[in-house]
Structure formats: structure tokens, C-alpha cells
BALO-108167 format. One line per field, with one value per residue (C-alpha): chain; residue number from 0; x, y, z. Coordinates in steps of 0.1 Angstrom, whole numbers, always signed. Example, Ala and Ser with C-alpha at 12.3 -4.5 7.8 and 13.67 -1.06 7.14 Angstrom:
# residues 2
unit	A_A
pos	0_1
xx	+123_+137
yy	-45_-11
zz	+78_+71
***
This chain:
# residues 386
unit	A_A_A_A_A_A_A_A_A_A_A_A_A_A_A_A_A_A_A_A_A_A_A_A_A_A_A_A_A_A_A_A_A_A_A_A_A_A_A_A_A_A_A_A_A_A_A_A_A_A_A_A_A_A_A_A_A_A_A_A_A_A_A_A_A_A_A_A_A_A_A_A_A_A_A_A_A_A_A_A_A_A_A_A_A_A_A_A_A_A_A_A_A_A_A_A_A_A_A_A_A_A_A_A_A_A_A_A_A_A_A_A_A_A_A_A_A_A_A_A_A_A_A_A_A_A_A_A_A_A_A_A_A_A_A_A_A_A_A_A_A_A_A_A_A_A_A_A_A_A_A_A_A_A_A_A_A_A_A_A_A_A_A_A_A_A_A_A_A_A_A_A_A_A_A_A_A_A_A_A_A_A_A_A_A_A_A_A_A_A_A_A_A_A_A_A_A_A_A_A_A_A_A_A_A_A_A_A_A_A_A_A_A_A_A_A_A_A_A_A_A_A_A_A_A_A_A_A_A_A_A_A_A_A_A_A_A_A_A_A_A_A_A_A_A_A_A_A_A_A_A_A_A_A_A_A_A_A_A_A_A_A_A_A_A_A_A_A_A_A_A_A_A_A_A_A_A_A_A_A_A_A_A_A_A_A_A_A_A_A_A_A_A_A_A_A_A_A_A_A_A_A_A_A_A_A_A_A_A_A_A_A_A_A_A_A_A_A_A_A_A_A_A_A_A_A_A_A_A_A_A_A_A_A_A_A_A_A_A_A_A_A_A_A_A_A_A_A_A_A_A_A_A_A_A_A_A_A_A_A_A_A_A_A_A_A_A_A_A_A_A_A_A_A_A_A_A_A_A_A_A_A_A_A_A_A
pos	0_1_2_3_4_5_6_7_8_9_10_11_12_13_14_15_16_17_18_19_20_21_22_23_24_25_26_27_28_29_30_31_32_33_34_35_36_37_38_39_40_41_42_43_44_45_46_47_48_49_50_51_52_53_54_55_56_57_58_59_60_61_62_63_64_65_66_67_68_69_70_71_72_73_74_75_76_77_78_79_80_81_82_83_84_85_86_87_88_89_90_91_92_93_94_95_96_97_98_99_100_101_102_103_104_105_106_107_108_109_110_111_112_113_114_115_116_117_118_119_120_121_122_123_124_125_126_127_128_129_130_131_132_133_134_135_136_137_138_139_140_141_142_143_144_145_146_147_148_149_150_151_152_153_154_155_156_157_158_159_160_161_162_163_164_165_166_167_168_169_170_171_172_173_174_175_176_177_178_179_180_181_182_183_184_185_186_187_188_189_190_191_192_193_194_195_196_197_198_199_200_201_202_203_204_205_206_207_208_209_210_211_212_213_214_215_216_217_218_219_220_221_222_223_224_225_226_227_228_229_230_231_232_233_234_235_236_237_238_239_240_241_242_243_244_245_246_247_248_249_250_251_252_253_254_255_256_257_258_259_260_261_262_263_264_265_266_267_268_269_270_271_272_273_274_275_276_277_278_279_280_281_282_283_284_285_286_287_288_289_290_291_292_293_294_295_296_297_298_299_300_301_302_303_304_305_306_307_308_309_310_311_312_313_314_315_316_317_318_319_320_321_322_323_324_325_326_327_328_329_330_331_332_333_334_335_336_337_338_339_340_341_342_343_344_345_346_347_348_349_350_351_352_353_354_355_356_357_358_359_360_361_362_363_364_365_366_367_368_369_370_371_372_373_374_375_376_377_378_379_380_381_382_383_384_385
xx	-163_-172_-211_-234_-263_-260_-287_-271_-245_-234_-217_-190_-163_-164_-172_-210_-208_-185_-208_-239_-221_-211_-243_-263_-242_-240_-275_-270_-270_-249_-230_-207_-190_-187_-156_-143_-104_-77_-83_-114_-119_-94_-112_-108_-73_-69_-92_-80_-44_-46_-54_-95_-115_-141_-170_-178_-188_-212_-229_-273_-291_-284_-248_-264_-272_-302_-335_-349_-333_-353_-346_-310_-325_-342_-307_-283_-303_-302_-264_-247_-214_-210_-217_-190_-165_-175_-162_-130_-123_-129_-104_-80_-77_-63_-78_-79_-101_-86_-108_-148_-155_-136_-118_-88_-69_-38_-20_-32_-70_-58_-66_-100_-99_-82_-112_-138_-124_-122_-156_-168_-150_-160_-194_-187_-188_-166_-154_-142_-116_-108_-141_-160_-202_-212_-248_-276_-304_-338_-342_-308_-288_-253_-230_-198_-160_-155_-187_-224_-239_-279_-290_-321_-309_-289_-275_-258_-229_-205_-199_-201_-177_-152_-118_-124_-83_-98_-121_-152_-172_-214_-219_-244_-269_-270_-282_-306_-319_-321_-344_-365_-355_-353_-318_-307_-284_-249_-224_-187_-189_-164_-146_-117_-136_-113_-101_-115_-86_-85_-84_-59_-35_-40_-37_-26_+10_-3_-7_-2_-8_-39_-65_-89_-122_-159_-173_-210_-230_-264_-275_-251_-222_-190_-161_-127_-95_-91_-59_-49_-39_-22_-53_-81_-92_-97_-89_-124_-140_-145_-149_-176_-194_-188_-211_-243_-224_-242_-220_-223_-233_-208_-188_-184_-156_-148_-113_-111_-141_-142_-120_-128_-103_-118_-107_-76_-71_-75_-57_-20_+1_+18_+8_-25_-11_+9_-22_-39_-8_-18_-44_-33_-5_+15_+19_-17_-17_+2_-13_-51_-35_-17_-49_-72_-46_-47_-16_-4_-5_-38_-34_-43_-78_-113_-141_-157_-123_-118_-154_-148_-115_-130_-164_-138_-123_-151_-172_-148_-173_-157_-171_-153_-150_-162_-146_-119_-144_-146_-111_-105_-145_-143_-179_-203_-237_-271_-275_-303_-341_-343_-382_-371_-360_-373_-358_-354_-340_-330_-351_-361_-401_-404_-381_-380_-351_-326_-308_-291_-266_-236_-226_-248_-277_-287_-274_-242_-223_-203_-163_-154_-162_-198_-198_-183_-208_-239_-219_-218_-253_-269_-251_-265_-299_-297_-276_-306_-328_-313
yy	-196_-232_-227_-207_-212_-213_-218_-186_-158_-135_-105_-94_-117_-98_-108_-109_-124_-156_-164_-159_-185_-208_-211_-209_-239_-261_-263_-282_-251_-246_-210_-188_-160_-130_-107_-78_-78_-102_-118_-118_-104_-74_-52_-82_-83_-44_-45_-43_-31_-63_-85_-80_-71_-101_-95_-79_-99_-73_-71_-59_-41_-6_-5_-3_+28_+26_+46_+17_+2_-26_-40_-58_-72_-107_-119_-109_-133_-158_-157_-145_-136_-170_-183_-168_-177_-213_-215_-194_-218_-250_-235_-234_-194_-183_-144_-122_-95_-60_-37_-36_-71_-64_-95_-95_-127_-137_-134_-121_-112_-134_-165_-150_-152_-185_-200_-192_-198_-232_-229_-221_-256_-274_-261_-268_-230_-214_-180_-165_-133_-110_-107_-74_-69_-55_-60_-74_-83_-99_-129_-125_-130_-116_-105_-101_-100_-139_-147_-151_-169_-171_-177_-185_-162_-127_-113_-81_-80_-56_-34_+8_+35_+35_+24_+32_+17_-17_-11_+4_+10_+22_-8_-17_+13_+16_-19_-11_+17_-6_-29_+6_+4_+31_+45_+60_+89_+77_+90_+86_+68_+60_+86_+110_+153_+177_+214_+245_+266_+281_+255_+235_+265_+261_+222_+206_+204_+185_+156_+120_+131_+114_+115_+95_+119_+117_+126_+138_+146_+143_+130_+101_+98_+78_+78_+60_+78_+111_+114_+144_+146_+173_+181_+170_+144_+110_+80_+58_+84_+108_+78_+68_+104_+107_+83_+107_+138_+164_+189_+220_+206_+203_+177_+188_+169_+162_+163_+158_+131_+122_+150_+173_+199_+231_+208_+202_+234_+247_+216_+232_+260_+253_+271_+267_+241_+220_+213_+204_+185_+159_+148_+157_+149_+179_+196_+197_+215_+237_+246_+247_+275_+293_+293_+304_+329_+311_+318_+321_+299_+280_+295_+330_+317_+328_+302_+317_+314_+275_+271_+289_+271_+234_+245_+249_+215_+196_+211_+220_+227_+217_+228_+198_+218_+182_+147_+126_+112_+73_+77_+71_+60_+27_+23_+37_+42_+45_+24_+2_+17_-17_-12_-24_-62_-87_-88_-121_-128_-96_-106_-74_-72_-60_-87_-123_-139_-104_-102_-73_-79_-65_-26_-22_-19_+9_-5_+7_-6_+12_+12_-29_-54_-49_-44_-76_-92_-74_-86_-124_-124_-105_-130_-161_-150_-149_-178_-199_-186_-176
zz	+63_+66_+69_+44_+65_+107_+133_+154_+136_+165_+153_+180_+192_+225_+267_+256_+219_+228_+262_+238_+213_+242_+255_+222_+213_+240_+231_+200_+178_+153_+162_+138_+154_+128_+144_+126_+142_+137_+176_+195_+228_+220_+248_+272_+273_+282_+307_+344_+334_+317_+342_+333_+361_+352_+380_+408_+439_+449_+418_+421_+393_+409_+400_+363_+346_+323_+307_+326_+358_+362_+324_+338_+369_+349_+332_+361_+384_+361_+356_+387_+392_+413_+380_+364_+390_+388_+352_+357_+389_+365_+342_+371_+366_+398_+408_+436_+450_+446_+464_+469_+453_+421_+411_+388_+370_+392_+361_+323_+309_+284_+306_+305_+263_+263_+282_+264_+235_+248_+258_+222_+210_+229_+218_+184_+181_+148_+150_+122_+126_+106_+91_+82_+80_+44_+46_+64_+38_+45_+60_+81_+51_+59_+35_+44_+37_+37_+21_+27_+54_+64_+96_+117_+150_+147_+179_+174_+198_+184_+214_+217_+205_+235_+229_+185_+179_+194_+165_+179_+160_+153_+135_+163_+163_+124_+124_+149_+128_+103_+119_+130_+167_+189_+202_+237_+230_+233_+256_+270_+302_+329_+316_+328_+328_+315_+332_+321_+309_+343_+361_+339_+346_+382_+385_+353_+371_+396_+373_+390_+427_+440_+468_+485_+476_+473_+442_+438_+408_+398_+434_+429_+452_+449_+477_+456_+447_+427_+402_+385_+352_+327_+313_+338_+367_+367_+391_+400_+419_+388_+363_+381_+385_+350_+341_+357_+346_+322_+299_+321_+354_+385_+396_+441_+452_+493_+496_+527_+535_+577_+585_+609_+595_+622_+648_+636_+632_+667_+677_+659_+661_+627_+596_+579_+546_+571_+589_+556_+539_+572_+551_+514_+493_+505_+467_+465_+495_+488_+454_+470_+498_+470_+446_+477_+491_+521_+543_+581_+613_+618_+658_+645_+626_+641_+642_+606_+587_+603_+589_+555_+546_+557_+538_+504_+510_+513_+484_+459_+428_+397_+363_+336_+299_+287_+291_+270_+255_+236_+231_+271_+280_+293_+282_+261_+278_+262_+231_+220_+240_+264_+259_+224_+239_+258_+295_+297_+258_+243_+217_+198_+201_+160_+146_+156_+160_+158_+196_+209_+240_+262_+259_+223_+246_+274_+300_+318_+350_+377_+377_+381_+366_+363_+325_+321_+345_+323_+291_+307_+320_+290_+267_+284_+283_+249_+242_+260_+239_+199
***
């Protein structure tokens, strides 16, 4: 480590560490980045099928899920996704929009590294890899695998516990204890729920087919695709429900959303799962007819049995045992009590100069690219101000 003393030490080498360190230096500060694995932005490059879903064109403070929902509003205007695309277009990154204002790299996330680590030299910005937090003594004094370094300005960046063989870790909230601040209870987020035994033996074989479904939980409602799995569902409808799922509580699932299936029914003479394999992969038909017993030509069906098998397809109440959990959570939400921060620095309010941005905090996005967008904009606002 070239410094023993730093105006900024950011601890994280992730999406919201290196913009903190960018910014924070192009100030004139001088910046060490403090991150733990051999690279930095590790969760960067996996992102998006690596391709990193880097913003979302669409992006307003209720696509973020917090304790409070107006904490995000203050730094996400002041650094817009607009922003961000500026600086990926200067780069000469080319991207595309996927679906619902998601945009993706062209080619590799690790364009999306490559820049800002460009960024970070040219602001004068060293990051050192590789390097492992023993200690945080008073004064910001940092002890730590490659030596001691003081600093005026701490920002904890170190991410949540999704993804732990990326090397999450807690490293964030215990330092947050230390410095007596108050904690959101941490959960898997953007998650894939898992089958009750029952249902596992019903549809675990069903694993890859996919529909277009709306999920509902929680009064939140999400309308993306569905993908079975051998031991569950996922696909961006459930991730995103999973996010406002409670253990015990239902997940109701339209499978057929804008279908008027008694209509279609009258309409045919052909038997009941060929009529509903028009709208479904056909094996999931199949299976939903055999698990509800539901047989025969649709012609022979009164106006109550139309209703009753249409009523079972659009409001198919699912009970998850639990979810992946951090192992396959995307994100990690709850985290550091925003009433802890400052909105517009991330400053904590008991400890001058200690910063807490990106996933560390309670603040959660939907399903693409808003957690990157929350880790740019929270980063920024504390890069202006560290």
C-alpha cells in the first residue's frame, strides 16, 4: 500500500465503491480503494448473464424497496441514469435495451469494469486487491492485511451476503454495529421460492418450461415470465415478488393474464388441455389437468365448471417452503436503518466522516439494473461529499 494516510479509504471495490472513489477523487482527494478479492467489481462481471444490466431507463424511487421510500429519491436525482449512459457512451461501450428499459453491454460487463477502472486513474485513485479488513480502530485507523492506513473519510462499501463465493460477506453490518448504528433485518432478495414437498412432486419435472405470468404478493404485482425449476420457480416474475415475499405468505400467480379462457372454451369442441395448451407450454398443461383431474371435451362444460377451471388458472395460490436464499439472491435487502444516513451524503449522523453506500444500506431495487443505478447514484453522493 503506497499511502499510510488517505484523504478517502472506501472499503469495497464494487459498482458503488469505485463511482464513490472516482468522484471522491476527481475532486482532488486522495482515494485508496481497500478490496478484499484478487479483482474488483467481481459481481459486475456476472451480472446480466455477463453482459451487466448497468441501468434502467425507467428508473423512479418506487422501483426501490426500503424501511423508508423516500430515503433514495435525493441521490437518484442527482445522478440519473442519463448520467450513467453519458460515461459508458464516452467510453465508446456500445449497449442495447433488452426489455422494459433494461440496458445490457453489446458485448462483456467487463467493459463496464474496464471503465471505471480507467475512471479511478485517471482520478489518481489506487486500489489495492487482494486486501483483507482486520480492524477499524479510532480515528479511522485501518488495519489490514497489507498494512495500516488512516484516513480522514470511511465509506463502507462492501456489499450484502448474496452471491457469498464472490466473497460476500457481513463485513458491512458488523462495522455498522460497531459504530452503534441501527440494522434492517437482512433478507434474500430477487430470489428463486422453493416447492413444498407436494408441490415439488407435482412440478419439479417441469423444470425449464416457462410462461408469461403475473405474480402478486404483498399488494405488489409483477407481470414478466415464470420458469420452473427442479426444486422451485423463478424467472423475473417470481424474483421480483420475492423481494415483498414473507416466509408463510402466498405467492398467486395468473397463468393465463388477458385470457379469456370461458370464452375459449365455449368457442371449441376439442378437449379441455388442448384448449389450455393454446396458451401454455403444452406439458404444463397437461400436468395442471392431470393434478386438477380435469379431463373431457371443453363442449360438454357448464357455465360454473368454465368459471371454476379459469378461476384455478388465474389465481393459482402458491405456498414457497422458503427461497434459495444468498446463495441465488441477486441482492440482499435491508441493511444499514437509512434514518441512520444523510440522504444526500450517506454520511452516518453519529460519526463524521464514516459513509455507508450501494446494497450495505436498506435500499433494494426491482429486477434490472436498478441496483446498479442505486449503487452509481448512492456512490456519487458520497463521492461529492467524503
Amino acid at each position: 500500500m503506497a499511502a499510510e494516510t488517505a484523504d478517502v479509504v472506501i472499503i469495497g471495490g464494487g459498482a458503488a465503491g469505485l463511482m464513490c472513489a472516482i468522484e471522491a477523487g476527481r475532486r482532488g482527494r486522495r482515494v485508496v480503494v481497500l478490496e478484499q478479492n484478487r479483482q474488483v467489481g467481481r459481481k459486475i462481471l456476472i451480472s446480466g448473464g455477463g453482459r451487466c444490466n448497468f441501468t434502467n431507463l425507467h428508473t423512479t424511487p418506487a422501483n426501490f424497496i426500503s424501511a423508508n421510500p423516500h430515503f433514495a429519491k435525493s441521490a437518484l436525482a442527482r445522478y440519473t441514469p442519463r448520467d450513467f449512459i453519458g460515461l459508458v457512451e464516452r467510453h465508446g461501450i456500445r449497449y442495447h435495451e433488452k426489455t422494459l428499459g433494461q440496458l445490457f453491454c453489446d458485448d462483456s460487463a467487463a467493459q463496464i469494469v474496464g471503465m471505471l477502472e480507467t475512471e479511478c486513474a485517471a482520478a489518481g485513485v489506487e486500489i489495492v486487491t487482494d486486501c483483507r479488513v482486520l480492524a477499524i480502530g479510532a480515528g479511522f485507523t485501518i488495519e489490514t492485511s497489507a498494512g495500516t492506513i488512516r484516513t480522514q473519510s470511511l465509506v463502507i462499501a462492501s456489499g450484502g451476503l448474496s452471491i457469498p463465493k464472490i466473497g460476500a460477506t457481513p463485513f458491512g453490518y458488523q462495522i455498522a454495529r460497531q459504530f452503534g448504528l441501527r440494522l434492517v433485518d437482512c433478507r434474500p432478495a430477487l430470489v428463486p421460492v422453493t416447492f413444498t414437498r407436494e408441490d415439488r412432486d407435482r412440478f419439479a419435472d417441469l423444470a425449464g418450461v416457462s410462461a408469461d405470468v403475473a405474480a402478486r404478493t404483498n399488494g405488489h404485482k409483477f407481470r414478466e415470465k415464470l420458469l420452473f425449476t427442479h426444486r422451485g420457480l423463478s424467472g423475473p416474475a417470481i424474483l421480483q415478488a420475492s423481494s415483498y415475499w414473507r416466509p408463510g405468505g402466498p405467492v398467486e400467480i395468473d397463468l393465463l393474464p388477458d385470457v379469456d379462457l370461458p370464452a375459449a372454451l365455449r368457442a371449441s369442441r376439442a378437449e379441455i388441455r388442448t384448449v389450455i395448451g393454446r396458451f401454455l407450454p403444452k406439458r404444463l398443461a397437461e400436468r395442471w389437468c392431470e393434478v386438477h383431474k380435469i379431463q373431457g371435451p371443453s363442449i360438454g362444460l357448464s357455465d360454473r365448471e368454465q368459471q371454476a377451471i379459469s378461476a384455478g388458472l388465474h389465481s393459482w395460490q402458491v405456498r414457497p417452503a422458503g427461497t434459495e436464499g444468498y446463495e441465488k439472491a441477486e441482492v440482499t435487502a435491508g441493511g444499514v436503518d437509512t434514518a441512520e444516513l444523510s440522504s444526500k451524503t450517506m454520511e452516518t449522523r453519529k460519526t463524521p466522516g464514516l459513509y455507508f453506500i450501494g446494497e450495505v444500506v436498506d435500499v433494494t431495487g426491482h429486477l434490472g439494473g436498478f441496483n446498479f443505478q442505486w449503487a452509481w447514484a448512492s456512490g456519487v453522493a458520497a463521492g461529492q461529499a467524503a
